[in-house]
C-alpha positions as CSV (number, residue, x, y, z in Angstrom):
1,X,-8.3,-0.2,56.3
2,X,-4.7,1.0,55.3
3,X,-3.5,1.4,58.5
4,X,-0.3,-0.8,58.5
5,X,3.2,1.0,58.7
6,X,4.0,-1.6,56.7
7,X,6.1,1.1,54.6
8,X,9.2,1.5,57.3
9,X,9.7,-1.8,56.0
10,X,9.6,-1.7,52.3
11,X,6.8,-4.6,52.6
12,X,5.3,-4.8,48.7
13,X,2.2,-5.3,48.2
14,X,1.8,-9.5,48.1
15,X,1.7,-11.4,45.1
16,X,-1.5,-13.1,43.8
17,X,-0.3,-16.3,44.7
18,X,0.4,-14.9,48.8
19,X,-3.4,-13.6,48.2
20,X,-4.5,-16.9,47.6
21,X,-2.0,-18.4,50.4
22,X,-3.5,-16.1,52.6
23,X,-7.2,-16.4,52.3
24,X,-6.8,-20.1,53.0
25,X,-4.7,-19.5,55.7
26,X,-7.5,-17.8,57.5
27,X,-10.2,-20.2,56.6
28,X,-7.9,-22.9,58.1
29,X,-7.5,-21.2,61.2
30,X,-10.4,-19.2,61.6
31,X,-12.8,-20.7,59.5
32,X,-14.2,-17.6,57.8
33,X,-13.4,-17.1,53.9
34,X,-12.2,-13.1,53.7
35,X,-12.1,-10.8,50.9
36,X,-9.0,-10.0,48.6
37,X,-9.0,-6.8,49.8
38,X,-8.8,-8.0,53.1
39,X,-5.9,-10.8,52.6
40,X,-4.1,-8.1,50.9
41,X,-4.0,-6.1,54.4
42,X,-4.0,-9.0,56.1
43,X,-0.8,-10.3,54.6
44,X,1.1,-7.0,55.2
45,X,0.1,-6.4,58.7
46,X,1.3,-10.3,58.6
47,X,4.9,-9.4,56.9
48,X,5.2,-6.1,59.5
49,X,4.6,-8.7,62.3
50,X,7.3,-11.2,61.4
51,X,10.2,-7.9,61.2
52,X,8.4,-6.8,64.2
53,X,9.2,-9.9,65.5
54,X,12.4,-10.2,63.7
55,X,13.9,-6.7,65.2
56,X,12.8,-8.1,69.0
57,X,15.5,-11.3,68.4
58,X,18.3,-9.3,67.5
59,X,18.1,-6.2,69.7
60,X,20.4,-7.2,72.0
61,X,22.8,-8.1,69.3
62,X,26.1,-5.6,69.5
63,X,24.7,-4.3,66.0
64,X,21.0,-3.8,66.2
65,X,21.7,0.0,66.5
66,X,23.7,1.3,64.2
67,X,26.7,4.0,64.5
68,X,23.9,6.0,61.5
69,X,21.1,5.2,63.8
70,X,23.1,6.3,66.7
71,X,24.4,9.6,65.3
72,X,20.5,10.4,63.9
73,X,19.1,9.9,67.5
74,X,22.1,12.0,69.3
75,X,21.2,14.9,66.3
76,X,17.0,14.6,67.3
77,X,18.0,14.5,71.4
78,X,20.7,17.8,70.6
79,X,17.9,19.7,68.7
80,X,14.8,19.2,70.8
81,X,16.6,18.7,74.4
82,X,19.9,20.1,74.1
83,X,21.8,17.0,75.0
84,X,25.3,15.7,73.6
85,X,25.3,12.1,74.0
86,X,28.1,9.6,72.8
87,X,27.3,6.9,70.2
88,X,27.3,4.4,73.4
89,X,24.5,6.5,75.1
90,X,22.9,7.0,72.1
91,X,22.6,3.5,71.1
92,X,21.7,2.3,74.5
93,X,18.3,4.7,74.0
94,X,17.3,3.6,70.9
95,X,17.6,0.2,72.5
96,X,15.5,1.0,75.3
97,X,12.9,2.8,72.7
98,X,12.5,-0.3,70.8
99,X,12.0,-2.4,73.6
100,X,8.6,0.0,74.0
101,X,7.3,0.3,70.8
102,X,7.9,-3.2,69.8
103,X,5.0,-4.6,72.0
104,X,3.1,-1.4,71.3
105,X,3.4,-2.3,67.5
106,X,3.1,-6.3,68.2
107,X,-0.6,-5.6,70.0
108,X,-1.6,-2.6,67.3
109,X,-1.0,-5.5,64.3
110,X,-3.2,-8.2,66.5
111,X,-6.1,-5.9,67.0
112,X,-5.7,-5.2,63.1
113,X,-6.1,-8.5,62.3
114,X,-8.6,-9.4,64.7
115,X,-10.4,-6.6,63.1
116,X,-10.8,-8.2,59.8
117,X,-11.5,-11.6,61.1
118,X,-14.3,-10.1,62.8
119,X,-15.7,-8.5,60.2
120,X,-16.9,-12.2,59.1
């Protein structure tokens, strides 16, 4: 079930002992006892949630979008739109971006896990 995007945030693979941590997490609070393969995906979608949920606190924070980030996004909208934003404008869509493919990402990751939970 490899589906996470777990890689735009250089989440590693969890360690035996987060295995371990993992499957009794879930048989605490969803009494079912899941396979190592399954804690493994488990824990990453887990780890993409918490950034997930980690980029939605500081969004509004002055530097949540970088000047890089900014630049790259005015570069994308000049080549397929033909506009020539300022870093301000830029920023301010990325922003607004965020603020749609956070939830989008926050409900894929909890149909992901309820997917291996019901499984057992």
């Amino acid at each position: 079930m490899d589906k996470t995007n777990s890689d735009n945030f250089g989440i590693q693979e969890p360690s035996e002992k987060e295995i371990k941590e993992t499957i009794e997490k879930v048989k605490i609070k969803y009494d079912v006892v899941i396979s190592r393969k399954d804690a493994i995906e488990y824990a990453k979608l887990y780890n993409e949630l918490s950034q997930w949920f980690l980029i939605e606190k500081n969004i509004n924070s002055t530097d949540s979008i970088t000047d890089e980030m900014a630049e790259e996004i005015k570069n994308i909208l000049r080549k397929k739109r033909g506009q020539d934003l300022d870093i301000y404008d830029a920023q301010t869509i990325a922003k607004e971006s965020l603020n749609v493919i956070i939830p989008r990402e926050k409900e894929r990751i909890a149909k992901e896990i309820k997917a291996i939970i019901e499984k057992y």
